[in-house]
C-alpha positions as CSV (number, residue, x, y, z in Angstrom):
1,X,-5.8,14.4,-54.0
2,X,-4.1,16.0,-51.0
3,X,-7.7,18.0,-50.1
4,X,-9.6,14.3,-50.3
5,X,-7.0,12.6,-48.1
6,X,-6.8,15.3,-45.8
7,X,-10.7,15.1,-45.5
8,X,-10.5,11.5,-44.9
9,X,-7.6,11.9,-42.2
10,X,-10.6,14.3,-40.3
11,X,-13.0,11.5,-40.7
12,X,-10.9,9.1,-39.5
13,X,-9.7,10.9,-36.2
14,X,-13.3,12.2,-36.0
15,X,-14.2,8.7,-35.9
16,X,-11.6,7.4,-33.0
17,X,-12.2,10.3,-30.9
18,X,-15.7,9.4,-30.9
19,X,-14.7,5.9,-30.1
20,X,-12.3,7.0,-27.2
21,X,-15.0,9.0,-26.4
22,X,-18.1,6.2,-25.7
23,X,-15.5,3.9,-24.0
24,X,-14.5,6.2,-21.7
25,X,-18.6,7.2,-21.3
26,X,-18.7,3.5,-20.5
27,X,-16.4,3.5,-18.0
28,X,-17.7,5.9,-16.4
29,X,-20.7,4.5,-16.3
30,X,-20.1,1.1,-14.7
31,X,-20.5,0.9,-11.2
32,X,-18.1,0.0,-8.6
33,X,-17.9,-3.9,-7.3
34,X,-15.9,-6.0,-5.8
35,X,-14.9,-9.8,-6.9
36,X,-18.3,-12.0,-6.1
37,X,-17.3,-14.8,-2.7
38,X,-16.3,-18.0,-3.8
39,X,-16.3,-19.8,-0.1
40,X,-14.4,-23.3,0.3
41,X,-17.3,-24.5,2.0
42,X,-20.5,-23.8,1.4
43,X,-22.0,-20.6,1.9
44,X,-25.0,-22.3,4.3
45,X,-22.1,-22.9,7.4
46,X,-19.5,-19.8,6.3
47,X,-21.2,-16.2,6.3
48,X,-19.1,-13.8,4.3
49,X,-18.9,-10.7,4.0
50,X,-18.1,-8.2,0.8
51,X,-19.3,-4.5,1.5
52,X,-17.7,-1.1,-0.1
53,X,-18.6,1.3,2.5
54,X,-17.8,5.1,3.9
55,X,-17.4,5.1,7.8
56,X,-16.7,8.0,10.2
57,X,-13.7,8.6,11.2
58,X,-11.5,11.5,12.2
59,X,-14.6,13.8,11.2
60,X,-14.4,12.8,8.0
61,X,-16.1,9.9,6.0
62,X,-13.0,7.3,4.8
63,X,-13.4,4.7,2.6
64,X,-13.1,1.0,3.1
65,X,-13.5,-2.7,1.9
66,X,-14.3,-5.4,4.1
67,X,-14.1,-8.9,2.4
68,X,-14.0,-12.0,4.3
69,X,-15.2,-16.0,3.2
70,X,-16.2,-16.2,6.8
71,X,-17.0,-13.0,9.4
72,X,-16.5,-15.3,12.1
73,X,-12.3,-15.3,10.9
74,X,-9.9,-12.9,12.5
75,X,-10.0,-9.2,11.3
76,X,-7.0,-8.0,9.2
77,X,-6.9,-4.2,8.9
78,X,-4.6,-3.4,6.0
79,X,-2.5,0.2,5.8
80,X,-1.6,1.3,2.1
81,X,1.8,3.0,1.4
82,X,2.3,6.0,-0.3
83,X,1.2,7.8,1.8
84,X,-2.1,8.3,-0.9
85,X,-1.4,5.3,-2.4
86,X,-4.0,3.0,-1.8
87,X,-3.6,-0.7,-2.5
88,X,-7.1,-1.7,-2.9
89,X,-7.0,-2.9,-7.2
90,X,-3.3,-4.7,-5.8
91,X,-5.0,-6.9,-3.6
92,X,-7.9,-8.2,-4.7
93,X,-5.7,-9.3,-8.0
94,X,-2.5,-10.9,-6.1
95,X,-3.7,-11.4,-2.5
96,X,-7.5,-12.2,-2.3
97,X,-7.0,-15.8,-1.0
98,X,-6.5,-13.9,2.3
99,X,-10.1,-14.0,2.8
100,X,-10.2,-17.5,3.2
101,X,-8.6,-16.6,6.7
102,X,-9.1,-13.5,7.5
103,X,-11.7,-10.8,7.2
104,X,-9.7,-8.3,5.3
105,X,-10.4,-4.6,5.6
106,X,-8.6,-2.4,2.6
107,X,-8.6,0.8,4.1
108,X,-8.3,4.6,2.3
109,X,-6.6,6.8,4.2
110,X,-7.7,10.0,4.3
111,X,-6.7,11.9,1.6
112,X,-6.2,9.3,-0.7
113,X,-8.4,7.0,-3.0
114,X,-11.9,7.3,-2.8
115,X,-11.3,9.2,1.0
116,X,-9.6,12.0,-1.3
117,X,-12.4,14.8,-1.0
118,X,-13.1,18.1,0.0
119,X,-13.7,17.4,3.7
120,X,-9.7,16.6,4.1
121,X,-7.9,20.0,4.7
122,X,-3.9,20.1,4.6
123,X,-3.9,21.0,8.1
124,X,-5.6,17.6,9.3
125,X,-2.5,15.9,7.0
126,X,-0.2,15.0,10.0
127,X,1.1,11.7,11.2
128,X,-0.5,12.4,14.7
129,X,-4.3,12.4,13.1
130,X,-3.4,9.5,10.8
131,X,-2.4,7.6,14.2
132,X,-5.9,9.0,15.6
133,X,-7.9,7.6,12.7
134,X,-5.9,4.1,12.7
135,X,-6.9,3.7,16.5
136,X,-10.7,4.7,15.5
137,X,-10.7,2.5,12.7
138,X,-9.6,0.0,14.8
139,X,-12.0,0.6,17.9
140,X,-14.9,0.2,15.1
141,X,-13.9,-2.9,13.5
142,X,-13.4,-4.9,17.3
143,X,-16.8,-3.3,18.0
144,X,-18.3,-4.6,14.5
145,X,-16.8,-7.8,14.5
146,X,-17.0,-8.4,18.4
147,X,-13.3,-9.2,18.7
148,X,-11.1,-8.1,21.6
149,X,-8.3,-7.5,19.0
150,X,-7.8,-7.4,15.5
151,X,-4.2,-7.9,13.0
152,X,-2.5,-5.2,12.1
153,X,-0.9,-5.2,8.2
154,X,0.7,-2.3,6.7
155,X,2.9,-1.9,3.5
156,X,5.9,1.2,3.5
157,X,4.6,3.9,4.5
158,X,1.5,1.8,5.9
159,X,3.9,-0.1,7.8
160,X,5.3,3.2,9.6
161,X,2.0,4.0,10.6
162,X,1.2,0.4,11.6
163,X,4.9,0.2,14.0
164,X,4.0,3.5,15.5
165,X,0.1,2.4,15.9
166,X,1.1,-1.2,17.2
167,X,3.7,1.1,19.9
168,X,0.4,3.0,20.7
169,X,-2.2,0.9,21.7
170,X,-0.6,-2.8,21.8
171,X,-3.7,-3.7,23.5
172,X,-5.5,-3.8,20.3
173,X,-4.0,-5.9,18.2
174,X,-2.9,-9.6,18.4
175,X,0.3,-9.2,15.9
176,X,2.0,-6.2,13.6
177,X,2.7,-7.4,10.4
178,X,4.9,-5.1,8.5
179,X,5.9,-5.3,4.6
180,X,8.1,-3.2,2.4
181,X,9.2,-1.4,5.9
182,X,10.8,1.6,6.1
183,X,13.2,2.4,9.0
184,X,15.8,5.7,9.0
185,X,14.3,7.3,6.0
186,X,17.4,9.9,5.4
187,X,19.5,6.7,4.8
188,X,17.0,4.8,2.8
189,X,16.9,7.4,0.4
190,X,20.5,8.1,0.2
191,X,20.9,4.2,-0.8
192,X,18.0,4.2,-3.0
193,X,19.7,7.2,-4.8
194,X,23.2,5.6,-5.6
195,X,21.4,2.2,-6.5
196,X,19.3,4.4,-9.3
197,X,22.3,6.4,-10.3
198,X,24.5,3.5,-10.8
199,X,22.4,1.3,-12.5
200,X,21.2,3.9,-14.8
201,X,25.3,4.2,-15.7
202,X,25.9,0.5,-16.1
203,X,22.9,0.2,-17.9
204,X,23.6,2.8,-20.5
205,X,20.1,4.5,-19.4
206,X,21.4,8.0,-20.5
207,X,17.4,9.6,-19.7
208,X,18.0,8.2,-15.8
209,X,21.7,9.1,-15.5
210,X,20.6,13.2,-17.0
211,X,17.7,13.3,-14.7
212,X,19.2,11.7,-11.7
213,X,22.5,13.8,-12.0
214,X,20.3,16.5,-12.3
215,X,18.8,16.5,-9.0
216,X,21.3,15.6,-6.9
217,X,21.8,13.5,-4.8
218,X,19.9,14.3,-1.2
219,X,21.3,15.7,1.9
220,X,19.5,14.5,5.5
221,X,16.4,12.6,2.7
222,X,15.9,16.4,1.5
223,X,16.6,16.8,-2.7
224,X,17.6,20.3,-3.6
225,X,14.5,19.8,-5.7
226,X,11.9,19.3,-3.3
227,X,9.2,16.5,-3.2
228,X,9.2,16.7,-7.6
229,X,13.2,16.0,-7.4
230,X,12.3,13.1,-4.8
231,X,9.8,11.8,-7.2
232,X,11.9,12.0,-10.1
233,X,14.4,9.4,-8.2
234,X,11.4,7.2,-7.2
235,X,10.4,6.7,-10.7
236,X,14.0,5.7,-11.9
237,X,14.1,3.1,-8.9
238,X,11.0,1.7,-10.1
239,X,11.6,1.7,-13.4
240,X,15.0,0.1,-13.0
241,X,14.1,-2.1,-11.0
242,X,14.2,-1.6,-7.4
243,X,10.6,-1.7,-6.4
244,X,9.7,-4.9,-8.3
245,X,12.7,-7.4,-8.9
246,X,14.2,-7.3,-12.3
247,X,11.1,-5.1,-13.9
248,X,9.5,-2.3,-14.2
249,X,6.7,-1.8,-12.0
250,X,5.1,1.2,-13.6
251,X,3.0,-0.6,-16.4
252,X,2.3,-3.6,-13.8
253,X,0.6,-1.3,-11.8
254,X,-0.7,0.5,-13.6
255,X,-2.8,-2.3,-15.8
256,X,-3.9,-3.2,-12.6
257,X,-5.3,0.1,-11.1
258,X,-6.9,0.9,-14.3
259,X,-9.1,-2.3,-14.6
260,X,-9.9,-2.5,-11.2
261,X,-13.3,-3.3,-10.7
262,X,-13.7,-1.5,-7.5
263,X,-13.2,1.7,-9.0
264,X,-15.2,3.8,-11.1
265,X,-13.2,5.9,-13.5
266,X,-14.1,9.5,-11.4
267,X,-12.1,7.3,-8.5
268,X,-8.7,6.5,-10.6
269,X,-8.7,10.0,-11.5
270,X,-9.1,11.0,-7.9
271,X,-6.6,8.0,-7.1
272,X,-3.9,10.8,-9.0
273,X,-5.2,13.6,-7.2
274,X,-5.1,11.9,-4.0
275,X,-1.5,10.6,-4.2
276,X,0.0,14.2,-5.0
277,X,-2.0,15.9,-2.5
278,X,-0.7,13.6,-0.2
279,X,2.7,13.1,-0.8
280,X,2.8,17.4,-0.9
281,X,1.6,17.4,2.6
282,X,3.0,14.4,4.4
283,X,6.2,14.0,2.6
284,X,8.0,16.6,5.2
285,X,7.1,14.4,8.2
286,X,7.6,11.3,7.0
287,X,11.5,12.2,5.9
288,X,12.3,13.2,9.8
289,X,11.0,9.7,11.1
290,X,13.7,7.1,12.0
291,X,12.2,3.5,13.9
292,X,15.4,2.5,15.2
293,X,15.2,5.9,17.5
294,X,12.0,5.8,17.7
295,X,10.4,2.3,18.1
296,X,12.6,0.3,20.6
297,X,10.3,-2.6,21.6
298,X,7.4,-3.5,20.8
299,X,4.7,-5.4,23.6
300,X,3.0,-7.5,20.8
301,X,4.6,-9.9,18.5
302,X,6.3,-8.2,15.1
303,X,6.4,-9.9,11.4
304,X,8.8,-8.3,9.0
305,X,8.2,-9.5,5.4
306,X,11.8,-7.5,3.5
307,X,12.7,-8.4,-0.2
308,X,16.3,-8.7,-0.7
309,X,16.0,-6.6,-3.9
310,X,14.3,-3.1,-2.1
311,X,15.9,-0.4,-2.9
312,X,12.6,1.7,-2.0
313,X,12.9,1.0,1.7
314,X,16.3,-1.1,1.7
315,X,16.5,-4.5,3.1
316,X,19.7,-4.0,5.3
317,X,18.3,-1.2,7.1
318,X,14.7,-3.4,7.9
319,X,17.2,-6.0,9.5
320,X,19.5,-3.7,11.1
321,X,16.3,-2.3,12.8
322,X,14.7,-5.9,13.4
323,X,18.2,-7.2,15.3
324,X,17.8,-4.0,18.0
325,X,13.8,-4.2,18.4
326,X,12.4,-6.1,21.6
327,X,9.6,-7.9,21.4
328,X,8.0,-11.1,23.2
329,X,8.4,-12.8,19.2
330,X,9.6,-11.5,16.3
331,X,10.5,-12.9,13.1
332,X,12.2,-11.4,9.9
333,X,11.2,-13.3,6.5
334,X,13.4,-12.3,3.6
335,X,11.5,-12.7,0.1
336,X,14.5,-13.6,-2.4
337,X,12.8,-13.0,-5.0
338,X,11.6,-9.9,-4.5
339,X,12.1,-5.8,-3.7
340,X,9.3,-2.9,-2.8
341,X,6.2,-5.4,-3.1
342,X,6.4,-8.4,-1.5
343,X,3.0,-8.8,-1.8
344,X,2.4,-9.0,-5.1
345,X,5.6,-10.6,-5.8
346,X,5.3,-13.6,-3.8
347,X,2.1,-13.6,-3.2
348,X,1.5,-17.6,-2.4
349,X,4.9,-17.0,-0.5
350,X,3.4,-14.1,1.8
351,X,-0.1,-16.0,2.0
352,X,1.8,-18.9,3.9
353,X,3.3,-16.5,6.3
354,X,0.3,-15.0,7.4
355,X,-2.1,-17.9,7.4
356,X,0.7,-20.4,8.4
357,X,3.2,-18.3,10.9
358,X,1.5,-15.7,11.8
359,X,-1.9,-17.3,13.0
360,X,-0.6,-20.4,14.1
361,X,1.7,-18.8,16.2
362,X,-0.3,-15.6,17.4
363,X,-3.6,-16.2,17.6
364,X,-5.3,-18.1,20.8
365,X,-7.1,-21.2,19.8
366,X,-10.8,-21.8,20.7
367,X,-11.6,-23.9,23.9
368,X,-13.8,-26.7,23.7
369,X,-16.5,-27.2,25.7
370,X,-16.2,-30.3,28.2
């Protein structure tokens, strides 16, 4: 009796292994697409646009999506956090009513996402040659789109890249737009490690409070640990809630990532690779940078979207850098009900700032001929 049901136990695993095995065969087979245009108006007076494409830049070939209901609407050049995180699957499931306004280009850094590949060496994995391929990027969307300037809209670590690059070349861009902005990174993790650390206590989390006590708390934004002991504390903050307000955002983002259209599944598992690759070669760098030094004014107008709940990149620091910045208009927007990812939080919340601040106030209306 014990051989048969031991022999049917084989069978049986047998049998879902093969299953696992054809659905993951289909996934891999399905190819990449992006969500089919659904214009307000019809498609005869609005041309849009939906293209996956690789282009040039920095010597190597970076991937990018360019979706828009209408080409003729301003360009909005989006830079993912991380840095390797791309937020490609993100937006098209929380913020694709952008296209109705914009023509919205989800870039890949290099390094990360689809733009993960051979052809980026750890040496080009500086913040100086991201700042050279956001300006190329940004030369070859004016030229494709025939538009003396284009928005700028990055998320954390997008949204260092995009203050620096905004500092940089003002001339190219009607408005930064920054979300989920980091400032003095030292501090922000400091804060973001005594938030974890407590909550984990008054929680009774006994898992966070071992592995948090465990690696210490940092000195200057440097764990004893090294980038693992830094990600160790990034997954108790967003698993306690301090990237996404009141939840958990690991399954969240994760459902969404996996059944992403865009991708096919050789790109989520280069999506992994990516993000460690570049987190172990840009992490250094990016703990050293502080805005407030660094960033004192700013030519073009500045949009800071903060959640009151961050703890990634902490809301008091964002507005203690936003009171000292100059710019000809600037405007902090605290999202209440939110923390790391305003975006996908509030998504109809962020949609009206963009469409109805931020364009309204920043971008020059057409004149009429007489």
């Amino acid at each position: 009796m014990k051989k048969k049901t031991l022999y049917y136990s084989g069978i049986v695993l047998t049998v879902m292994m093969g299953i696992i095995f054809v659905i993951f065969s289909v996934f891999a087979l399905i190819p990449p697409a992006l969500p089919a245009l659904k214009p307000d108006t019809p498609i005869s007076r609005n041309i849009g646009i939906s293209s996956m494409e690789y282009i040039s830049i920095g010597g190597v070939r970076q991937w990018a999506a360019i979706l828009g209901q209408d080409i003729t609407k301003p360009v909005l050049l989006v830079l993912h956090g991380g840095p390797g995180s791309p937020e490609t699957a993100f937006f098209l499931e929380y913020n694709y009513n952008l296209t109705r306004e914009f023509v919205v280009v989800l870039w890949e850094q290099r390094g990360a996402g689809k733009s993960f590949t051979k052809a980026v060496t750890p040496e080009s994995m500086t913040i100086e040659q991201f700042l050279t391929d956001t300006y190329e990027m940004t030369a070859f969307l004016k030229k494709r789109f025939l538009t003396p300037k284009i928005y700028l809209l990055g998320h954390s670590w997008g949204a260092i890249l995009g203050m620096l690059a905004a500092q940089r070349h003002p001339e190219d861009y009607y408005a930064f737009i920054a979300a989920g902005l980091p400032t003095d990174i030292k501090k922000s993790e400091l804060i973001g490690y005594k938030w974890a650390l407590s909550n984990a206590v008054s929680s009774g989390n006994k898992s966070a409070v071992e592995e948090l006590s465990a690696i210490g708390m940092p000195t200057n934004g440097i764990y004893g640990g090294g980038v693992a002991a830094m990600e160790i504390e990034r997954k108790w903050v967003m698993e306690l809630g301090g990237a996404m307000y009141g939840k958990s955002a690991f399954p969240i983002l994760s459902k969404v990532l996996l059944f992403c259209g865009a991708y096919t599944l050789e790109d989520k598992l280069r999506y992994v690779l990516g993000a460690e690759f570049s987190i172990e070669h840009l992490w250094e760098s990016i703990i050293s940078i502080n805005l407030r030094t660094q960033v004192k004014s700013l030519k073009i107008p500045v949009y800071i979207l903060q959640g009151t709940h961050d703890f990634q990149t902490p809301h008091q620091l964002a507005k203690e850098f936003y009171q000292q910045l100059n710019a000809p208009l600037k405007r902090f927007i605290s999202f209440t009900n939110s923390a790391h990812w305003v975006l996908l939080e509030e998504p109809e919340a962020a949609y009206n700032v963009l469409t109805g601040t931020v364009l309204k106030e920043t971008f020059p209306a057409k004149k009429v001929k007489k």
